[in-house]
N, C-alpha and C positions, 0 to 999 in steps of 0.2 A: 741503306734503308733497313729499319727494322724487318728480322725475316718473319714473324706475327701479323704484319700490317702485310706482306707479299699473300702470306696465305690468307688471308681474312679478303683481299681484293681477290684475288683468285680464285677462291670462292663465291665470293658475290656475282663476279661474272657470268660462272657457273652457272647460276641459279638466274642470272639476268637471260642466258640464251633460251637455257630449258624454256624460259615462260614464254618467251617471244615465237618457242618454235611452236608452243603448242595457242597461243592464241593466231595464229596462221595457221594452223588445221582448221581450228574449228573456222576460220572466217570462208576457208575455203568450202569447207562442207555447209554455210551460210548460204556461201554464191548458189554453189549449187542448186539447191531451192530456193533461189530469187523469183519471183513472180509468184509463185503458189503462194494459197489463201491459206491459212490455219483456220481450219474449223473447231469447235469442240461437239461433243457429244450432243449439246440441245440444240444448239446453232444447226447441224444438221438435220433434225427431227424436223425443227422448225421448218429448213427450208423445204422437206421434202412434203410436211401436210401443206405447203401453201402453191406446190406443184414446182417448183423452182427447177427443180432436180430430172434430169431427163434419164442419168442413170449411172447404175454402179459399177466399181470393177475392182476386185480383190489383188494390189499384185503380192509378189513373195516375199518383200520387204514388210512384212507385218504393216502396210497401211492400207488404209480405204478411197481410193479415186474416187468422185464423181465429175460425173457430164451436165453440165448446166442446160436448161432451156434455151434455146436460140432467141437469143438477144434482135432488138429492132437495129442494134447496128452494127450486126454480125450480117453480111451479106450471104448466099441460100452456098454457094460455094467452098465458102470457106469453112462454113457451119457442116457439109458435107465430108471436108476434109479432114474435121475434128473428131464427127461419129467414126469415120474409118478407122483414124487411129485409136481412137478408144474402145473399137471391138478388138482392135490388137494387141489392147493393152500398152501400149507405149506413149500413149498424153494421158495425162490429169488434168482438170480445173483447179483441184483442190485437194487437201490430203487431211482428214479427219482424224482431230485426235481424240481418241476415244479410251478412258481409262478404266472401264467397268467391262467385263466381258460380258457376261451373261446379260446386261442389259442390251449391249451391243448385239447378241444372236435373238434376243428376243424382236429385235427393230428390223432387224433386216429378213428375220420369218416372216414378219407381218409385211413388209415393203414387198419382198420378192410375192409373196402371192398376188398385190397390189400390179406389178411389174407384172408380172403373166396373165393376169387379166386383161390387162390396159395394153397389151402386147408391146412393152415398154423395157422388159429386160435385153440386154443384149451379151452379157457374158456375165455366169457368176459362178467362178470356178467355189472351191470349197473353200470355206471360211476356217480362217488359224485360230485358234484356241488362246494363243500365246495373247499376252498385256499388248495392245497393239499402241504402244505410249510414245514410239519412237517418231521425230519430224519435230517435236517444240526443242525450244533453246538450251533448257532444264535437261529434254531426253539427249545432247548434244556435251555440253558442260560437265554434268556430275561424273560423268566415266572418268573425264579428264581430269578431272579435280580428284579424283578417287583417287588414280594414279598417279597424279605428283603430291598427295598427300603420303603415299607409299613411299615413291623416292624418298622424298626430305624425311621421311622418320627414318630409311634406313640410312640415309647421312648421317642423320643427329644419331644413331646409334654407333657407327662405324666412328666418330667425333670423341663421343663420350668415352667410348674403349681405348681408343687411345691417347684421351689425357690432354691436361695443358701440356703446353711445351712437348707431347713427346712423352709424356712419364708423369705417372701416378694414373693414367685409365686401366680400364680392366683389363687391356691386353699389353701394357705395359705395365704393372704391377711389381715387375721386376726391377727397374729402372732406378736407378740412382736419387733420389732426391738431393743431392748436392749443391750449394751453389755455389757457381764460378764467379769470382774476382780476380779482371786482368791488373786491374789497378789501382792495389788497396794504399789509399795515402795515409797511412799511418803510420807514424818514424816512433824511432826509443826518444827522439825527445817530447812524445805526448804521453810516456810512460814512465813514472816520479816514483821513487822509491824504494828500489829496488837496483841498485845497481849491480851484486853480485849477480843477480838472474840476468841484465845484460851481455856482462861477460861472459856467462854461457851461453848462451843465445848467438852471439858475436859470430862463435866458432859457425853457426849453422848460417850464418849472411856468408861469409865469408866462403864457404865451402858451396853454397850456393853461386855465389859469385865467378868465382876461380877456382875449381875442385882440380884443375890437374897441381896444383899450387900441392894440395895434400896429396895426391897418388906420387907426386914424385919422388915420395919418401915413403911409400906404402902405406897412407894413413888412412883409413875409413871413415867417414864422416860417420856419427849414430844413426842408424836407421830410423829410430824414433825417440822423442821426449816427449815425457809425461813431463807437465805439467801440474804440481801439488799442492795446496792449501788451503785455509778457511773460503770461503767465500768472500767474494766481495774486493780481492787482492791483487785483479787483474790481472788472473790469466789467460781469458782468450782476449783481451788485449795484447800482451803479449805475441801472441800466435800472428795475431793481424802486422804489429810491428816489425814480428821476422820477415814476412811476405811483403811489406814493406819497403824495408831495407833493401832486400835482394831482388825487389822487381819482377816477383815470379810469380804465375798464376796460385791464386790462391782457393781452394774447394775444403767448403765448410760443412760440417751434416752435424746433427745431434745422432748420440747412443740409441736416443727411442726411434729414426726415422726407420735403424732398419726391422726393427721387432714388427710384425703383421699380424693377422689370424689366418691365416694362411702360410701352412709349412713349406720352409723352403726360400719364402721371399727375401729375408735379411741375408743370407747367403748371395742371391744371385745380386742385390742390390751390391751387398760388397765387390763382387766381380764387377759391375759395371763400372762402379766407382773407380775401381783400379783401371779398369780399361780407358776410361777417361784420363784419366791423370795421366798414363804412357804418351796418348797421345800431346800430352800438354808437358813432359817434361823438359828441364829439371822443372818442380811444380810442390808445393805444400799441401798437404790433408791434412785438415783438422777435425776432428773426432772432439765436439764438444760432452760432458758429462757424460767419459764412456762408459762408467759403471755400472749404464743402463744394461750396456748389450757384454760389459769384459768381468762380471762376476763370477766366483769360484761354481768350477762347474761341479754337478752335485751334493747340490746348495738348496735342493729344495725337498720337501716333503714326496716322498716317491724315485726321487731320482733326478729333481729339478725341470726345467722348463727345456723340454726338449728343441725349441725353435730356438732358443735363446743360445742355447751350446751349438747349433749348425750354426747360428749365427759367427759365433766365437772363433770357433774351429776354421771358419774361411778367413775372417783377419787372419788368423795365426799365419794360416799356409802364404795367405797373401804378403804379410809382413815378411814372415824368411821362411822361403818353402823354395820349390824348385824353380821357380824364374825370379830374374833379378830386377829388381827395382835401387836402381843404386843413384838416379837423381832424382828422387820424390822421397821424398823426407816427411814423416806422420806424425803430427802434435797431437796431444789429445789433453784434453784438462777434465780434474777431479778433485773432488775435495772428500774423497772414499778412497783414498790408495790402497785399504786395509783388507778391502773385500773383492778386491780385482784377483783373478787368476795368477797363478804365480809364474806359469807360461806366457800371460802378458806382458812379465815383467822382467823375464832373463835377458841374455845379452845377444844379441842380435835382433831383437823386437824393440822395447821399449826400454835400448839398452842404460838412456840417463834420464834419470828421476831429477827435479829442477824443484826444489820447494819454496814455494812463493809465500814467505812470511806477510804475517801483518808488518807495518810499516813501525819505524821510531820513530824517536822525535824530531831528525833530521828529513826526513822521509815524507812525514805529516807534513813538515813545512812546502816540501816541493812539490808537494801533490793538494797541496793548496794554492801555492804558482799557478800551478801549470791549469788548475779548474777556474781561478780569478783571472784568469785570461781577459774574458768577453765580457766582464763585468766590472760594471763602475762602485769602485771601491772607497770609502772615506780615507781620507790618512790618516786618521786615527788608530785605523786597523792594524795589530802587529802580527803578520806570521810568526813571527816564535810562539808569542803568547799563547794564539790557535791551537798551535802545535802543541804546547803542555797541556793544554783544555782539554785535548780531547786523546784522548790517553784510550787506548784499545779498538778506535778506529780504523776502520778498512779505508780504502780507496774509492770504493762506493758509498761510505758512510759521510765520508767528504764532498763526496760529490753532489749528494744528496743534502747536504744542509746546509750549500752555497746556494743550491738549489731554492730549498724553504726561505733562506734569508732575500731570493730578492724575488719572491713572492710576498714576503712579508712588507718589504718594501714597497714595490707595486700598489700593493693593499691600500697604502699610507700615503698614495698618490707622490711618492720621491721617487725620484731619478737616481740615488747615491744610496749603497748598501751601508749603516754603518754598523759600529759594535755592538749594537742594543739585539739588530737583528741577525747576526751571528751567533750571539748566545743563545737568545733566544730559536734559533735553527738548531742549535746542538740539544737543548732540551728537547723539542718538539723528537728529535730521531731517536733519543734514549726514552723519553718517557711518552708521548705523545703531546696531542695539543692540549693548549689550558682552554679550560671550560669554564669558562669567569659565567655565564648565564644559567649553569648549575643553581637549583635554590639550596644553598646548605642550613640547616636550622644554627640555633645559637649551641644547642647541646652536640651535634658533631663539629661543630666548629672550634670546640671548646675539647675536643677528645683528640682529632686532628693536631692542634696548635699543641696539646702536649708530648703526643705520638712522637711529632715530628722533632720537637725540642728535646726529646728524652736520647732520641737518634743520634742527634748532632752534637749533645752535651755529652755523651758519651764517646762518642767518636774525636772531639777535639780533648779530652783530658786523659785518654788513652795513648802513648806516646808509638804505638808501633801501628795505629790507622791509617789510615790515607788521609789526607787532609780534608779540610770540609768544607767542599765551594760555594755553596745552596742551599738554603733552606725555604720550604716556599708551604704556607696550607692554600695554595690554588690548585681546586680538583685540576689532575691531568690525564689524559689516559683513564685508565683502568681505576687509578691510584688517588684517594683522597686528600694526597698532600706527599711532599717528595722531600728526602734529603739527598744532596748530592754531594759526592765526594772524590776525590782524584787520586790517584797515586801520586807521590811524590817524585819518580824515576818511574824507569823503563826497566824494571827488573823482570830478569826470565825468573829467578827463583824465590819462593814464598818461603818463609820462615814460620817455625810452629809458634813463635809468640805473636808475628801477627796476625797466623789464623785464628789464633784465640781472643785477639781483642776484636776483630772483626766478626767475629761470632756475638761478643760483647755487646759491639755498637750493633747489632743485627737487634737483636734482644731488647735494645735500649728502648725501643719503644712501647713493647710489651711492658715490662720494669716501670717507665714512668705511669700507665696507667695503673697499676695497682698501687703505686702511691699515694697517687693524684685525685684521680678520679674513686680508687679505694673500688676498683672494678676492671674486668678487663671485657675486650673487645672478639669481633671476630677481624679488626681491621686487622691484627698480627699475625695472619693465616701467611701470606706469602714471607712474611720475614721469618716463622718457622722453618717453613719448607726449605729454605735457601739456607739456615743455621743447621739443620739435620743435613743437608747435604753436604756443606763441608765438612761434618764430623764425620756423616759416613765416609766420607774419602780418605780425612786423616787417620782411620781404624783400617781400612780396607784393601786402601792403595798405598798409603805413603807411609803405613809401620809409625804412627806418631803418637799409638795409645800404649799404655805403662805396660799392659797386661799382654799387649800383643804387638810386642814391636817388632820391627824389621823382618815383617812376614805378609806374603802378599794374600788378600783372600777376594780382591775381584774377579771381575769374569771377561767376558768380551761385551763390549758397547753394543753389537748386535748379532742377534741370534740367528742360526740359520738352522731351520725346523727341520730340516731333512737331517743334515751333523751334528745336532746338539738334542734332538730331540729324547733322547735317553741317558742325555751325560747325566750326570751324578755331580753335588758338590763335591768341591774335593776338601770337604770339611763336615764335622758331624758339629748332631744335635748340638752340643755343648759349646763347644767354638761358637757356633751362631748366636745362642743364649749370651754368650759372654761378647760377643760384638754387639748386640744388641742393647746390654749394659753400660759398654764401654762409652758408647753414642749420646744415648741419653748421660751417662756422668759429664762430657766434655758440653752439651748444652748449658747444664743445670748450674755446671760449675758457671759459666760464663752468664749466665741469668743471672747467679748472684752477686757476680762482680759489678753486672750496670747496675745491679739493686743499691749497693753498697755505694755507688760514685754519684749514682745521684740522690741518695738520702743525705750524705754530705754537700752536696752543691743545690741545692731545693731553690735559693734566692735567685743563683742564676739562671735555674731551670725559670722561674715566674719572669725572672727579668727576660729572657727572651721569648717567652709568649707573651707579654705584654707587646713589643716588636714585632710578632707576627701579627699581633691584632688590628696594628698601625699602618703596616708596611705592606702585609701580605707576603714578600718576597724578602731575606736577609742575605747579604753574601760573607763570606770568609771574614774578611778584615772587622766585620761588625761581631760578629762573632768570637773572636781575639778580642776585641774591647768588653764584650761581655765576660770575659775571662778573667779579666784586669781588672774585673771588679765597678767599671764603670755604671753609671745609673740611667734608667731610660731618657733623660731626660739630655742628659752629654751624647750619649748615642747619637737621637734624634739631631743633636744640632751638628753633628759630626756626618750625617748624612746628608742632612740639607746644605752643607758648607761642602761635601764633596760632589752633589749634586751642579750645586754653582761651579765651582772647578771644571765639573768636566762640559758643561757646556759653554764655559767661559774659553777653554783651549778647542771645544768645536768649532767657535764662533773663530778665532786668531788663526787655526787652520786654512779654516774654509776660505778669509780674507787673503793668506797667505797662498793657497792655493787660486783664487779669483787674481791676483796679482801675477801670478807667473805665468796663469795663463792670457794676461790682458795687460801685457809690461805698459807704462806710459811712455809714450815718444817723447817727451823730457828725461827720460832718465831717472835714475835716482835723484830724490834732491840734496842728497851730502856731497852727490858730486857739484853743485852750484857753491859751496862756499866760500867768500869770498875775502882775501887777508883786511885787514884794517889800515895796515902799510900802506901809502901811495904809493902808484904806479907807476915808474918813469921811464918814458919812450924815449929812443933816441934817433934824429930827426940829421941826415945831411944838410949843410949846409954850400953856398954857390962856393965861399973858401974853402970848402975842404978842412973844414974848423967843425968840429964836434960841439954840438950845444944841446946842453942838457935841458929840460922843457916837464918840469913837475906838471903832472896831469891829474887830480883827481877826480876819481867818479865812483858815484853810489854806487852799493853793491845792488844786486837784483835780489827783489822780494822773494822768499823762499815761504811757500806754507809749513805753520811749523803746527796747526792744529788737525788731527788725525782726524780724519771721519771715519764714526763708525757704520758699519753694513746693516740696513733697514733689515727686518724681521723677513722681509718676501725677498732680498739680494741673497740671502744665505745660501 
């Protein structure tokens, strides 16, 4: 049984007795005054101007007795026995609640004089001052209701201090926020891509598994791996699928849980942390985005974040310090290895670093597998193909626009993702969604359509570009119209020719507007920014400008205001003058180039805006025919013919797919054909004489005309 649902009845209980014990006082302090009248204040008056009242008696329970008038069916006896004990104060008729004082001592000065005339008093000791309120239900209840309003507030505070679960109230503050998985199902075959990183990984299942396997040879398993790359690459998947494999409790926490406002807490949280996991070894800690809490200590303006280094400081001790933790093994993932502490990262703490690249092409393919799992796919669809499309994809980028694509589908009331909506998922993630309900006028429609063609025309007669898959003037995103382009491979390294023609095609759209339109725009704001950046880099970083090569003059990606707050370049005025030259010449030069390639190609630049006027969207191969020189008009029929095509091989699929899953219990009919030859059986005879016995017979009708699948079977 959940132990939450024990406490929670356990509680209830609790509060089911309290109530029961205190509505059994009060019923009993009810009994007790069973029979007694309640008076109030006028009811009283009343009775006593109309002589009712034979007389008074104060006792010390702050109430008022009276003695009634002897009643016609009160016999002289018992009526006798009543005055007796009402001179001795021990019977009441009635008990007066009376909630005004001073009215109250005004009524009984006036009575008792009445009373001692009438020689009618017979005890009136001295009158209480005090609220004589007590005898009604109200003066019974509210005490009690006071004090179990007490109790349950200090429950609910004594509750609230110490937390859900145990951890995070005020008086556990300290407490770990971790959480435990006994039984995380997640294996390396739901993680694609990456196989070097399984084989290191392996060691730590393995050592998990059977560790006297490695002490028998004196081998240490790593205390810890880091876990290192871009985002999105799957590494606290990873972590999960080491935990896994090995069947070991698994305790997960982010970097920020243990930072507080309160000095001292990420420390003890860490202790707790460790203390748990002892009891849970051999056991995995994962330390997701530690760079939260494992940043270079005095790193900040002053001295850095004092809570943040106690923080620090107890990983440290806790990873390799004076006690041994030798089957709990600490993952931690980051995509900032640069800025973590260098004591985090020596060898007995975080002794191997595991870098978790973006995927290839090989990679993309299996980690399109592996997310096409649960989704119903067209066969149309090729993984490879996927896999060249999407060239700098993560694991999550994948993930995500398998995602989009059968949301897209959904949309489109189909059951079957096909490749319309896979592409279209891959734009939606790079550029955002298209905004077809956008009102664009004819004059941006008309600056767009050349923008975008100035892009693409320069990018495809540049030979060292990326190729050019897309051209599209449908607002998306941010972006008035998009060219899109691929790498051709999977290259780790950039060559200076083709940062310069891609600087080019960056440009190309600026370039066509001042031809074209014989104006230029603010739409070329982001294709500057992005062509100034990579000249800064090829000046800066990579030694690729004439005047300043093979000299580095960056900095560091981020600053840390406490250690850099006074550095100094390590370059004077002049240097900076002369990068700042350098930058601007490698732009300008490549502004002239698209200037130049499309003052030359001007018919093809109109030829494919005429295409986008038509189409809206161009892809590659239309593109190559634009190149060839082909005219809009061959184009067009070379799209509405590949158009037929491809829904003529959806349609052949889809039937070919409808058939294997819905074989006919006839069989094929090629297996029914039947020779033209007669058939000759051969028949005993009562001699024992073989007699031959020519039989023919018609072959069976074979359907030889195809039906094709109605528009609503597809």
């Amino acid at each position: 049984m959940n132990p939450k649902m024990n406490k929670k009845r356990t509680f209830l209980l609790i509060a089911i007795v309290i109530v029961m014990v205190l509505l059994v006082a009060v019923g009993f302090r009810m009994l007790n005054n069973k029979g007694t009248d309640i008076l109030s204040y006028d009811g009283l008056v009343a009775k006593v101007n109309r002589g009712e009242i034979e007389g008074i008696y104060f006792s010390s329970d702050y109430t008022v007795n009276v003695l009634y008038t002897q009643a016609s069916d009160v016999d002289n006896d018992t009526y006798a026995k009543r005055v007796e004990s009402f001179r001795k104060g021990k019977y009441a008729d009635a008990t007066a609640v009376i909630t005004y004082r001073n009215n109250l001592v005004l009524a009984l000065e006036n009575y008792e004089k009445e009373a001692i005339e009438a020689n009618k008093a017979y005890n009136m000791p001295e009158i209480w001052l005090n609220d004589p309120s007590e005898g009604s239900f109200a003066s019974y209840i509210l005490p009690i209701l006071s004090f179990v309003v007490l109790i349950g507030l200090a429950i609910f505070l004594f509750v609230s201090m110490r937390g859900k679960g145990g951890a995070g109230g005020a008086m556990n503050f300290g407490k770990t926020k971790s959480k435990a998985a006994t039984h995380v199902k997640v294996r390396f075959t739901d993680v694609a891509g990456a196989e070097e990183e399984k084989v290191e990984l392996q060691e730590v299942v393995e050592f998990l598994k059977s560790p006297q396997k490695f002490r028998a040879v004196g081998a240490k398993i790593p205390k810890g791996v880091l876990l290192v790359g871009p985002p999105g690459t799957g590494k606290t998947l990873f972590a999960k699928a080491v935990a896994g494999e090995a069947n070991v409790p698994f305790f997960s926490i982010s970097g920020s849980d243990f930072v507080e406002m309160f000095v001292g807490v990420g420390a003890s949280r860490v202790r707790d942390l460790f203390e748990q996991a002892k009891k849970a070894q051999p056991c995995i800690v994962f330390i997701d985005e530690i760079d939260a809490v494992g940043r270079k200590r005095g790193a900040g303006l002053g001295g850095g974040n004092d809570e943040r280094e106690q923080t620090l400081n107890q990983l440290l001790v806790q990873m390799d310090g004076f006690e041994e933790n030798e089957s709990i093994v600490i993952m931690a993932a980051t995509n900032r290895a640069d800025v973590l502490d260098p004591a985090l990262l020596r060898p007995g703490r975080f002794d191997r670093q595991i870098y978790v690249n973006l995927p290839d092409v090989r990679g993309r393919e299996a980690i399109f597998r592996v997310h096409a799992r649960n989704k119903p796919l067209s066969p149309e669809i090729d993984f490879k193909n996927l896999a060249r499309l999407t060239t700098g994809f993560s694991g999550a980028d994948i993930a995500n626009l398998l995602n989009e694509s059968a949301i897209i589908a959904a949309r489109e009331n189909r059951k079957v993702i096909n490749m319309v909506d896979i592409l279209e998922g891959i734009n939606k993630v790079i550029a955002g969604p298209q905004k077809r309900s956008r009102v664009v006028t004819e004059r941006d429609k008309r600056i767009t359509a050349y923008h975008e063609a100035g892009h693409a025309l320069v990018g495809r007669l540049l030979k060292n570009c990326d190729a050019v898959q897309e051209v599209s003037i449908i607002p998306r995103g941010r972006a008035a119209g998009y060219t899109i382009s691929r790498p051709k491979s999977d290259d780790n390294h950039t060559t200076l020719s083709h940062l310069k023609d891609t600087i080019a095609m960056t440009m190309g759209g600026r370039a066509a507007e001042a031809i074209i339109i014989q104006d230029i725009t603010t739409g070329a704001s982001q294709d500057i920014k992005q062509a100034t950046s990579i000249a800064r880099s090829m000046v800066t970083e990579w030694g690729m400008s004439p005047e300043l090569r093979n000299v580095y003059f960056g900095g560091e990606q981020e600053v840390f205001i406490g250690r850099d707050y006074q550095t100094q370049a390590s370059y004077g005025e002049e240097v900076a003058a002369l990068i700042d030259s350098e930058i601007r010449k490698i732009v300008d030069t490549a502004y002239d180039r698209a200037v130049t390639v499309i003052s030359e190609n001007v018919e093809k630049l109109h030829t494919m805006v005429a295409l986008l006027y038509t189409h809206e969207t161009i892809y590659g191969d239309e593109v190559d025919l634009i190149m060839e020189g082909k005219s809009v008009d061959e184009i067009n029929a070379y799209i509405d013919e590949k158009k037929a095509k491809r829904e003529k091989e959806a349609k052949e699929k889809a039937e070919a797919l409808r058939k294997a899953q819905n074989p006919s219990p006839l069989g094929d009919p090629k297996d029914f054909i039947v020779s033209e030859e007669p058939q000759i059986t051969i028949t005993v005879v009562d001699d024992n004489e073989l007699k031959k016995e020519e039989v023919k017979e018609e072959a069976p009708t074979v359907p030889t005309e195809v039906i094709e699948p109605k528009d609503d079977e597809e």
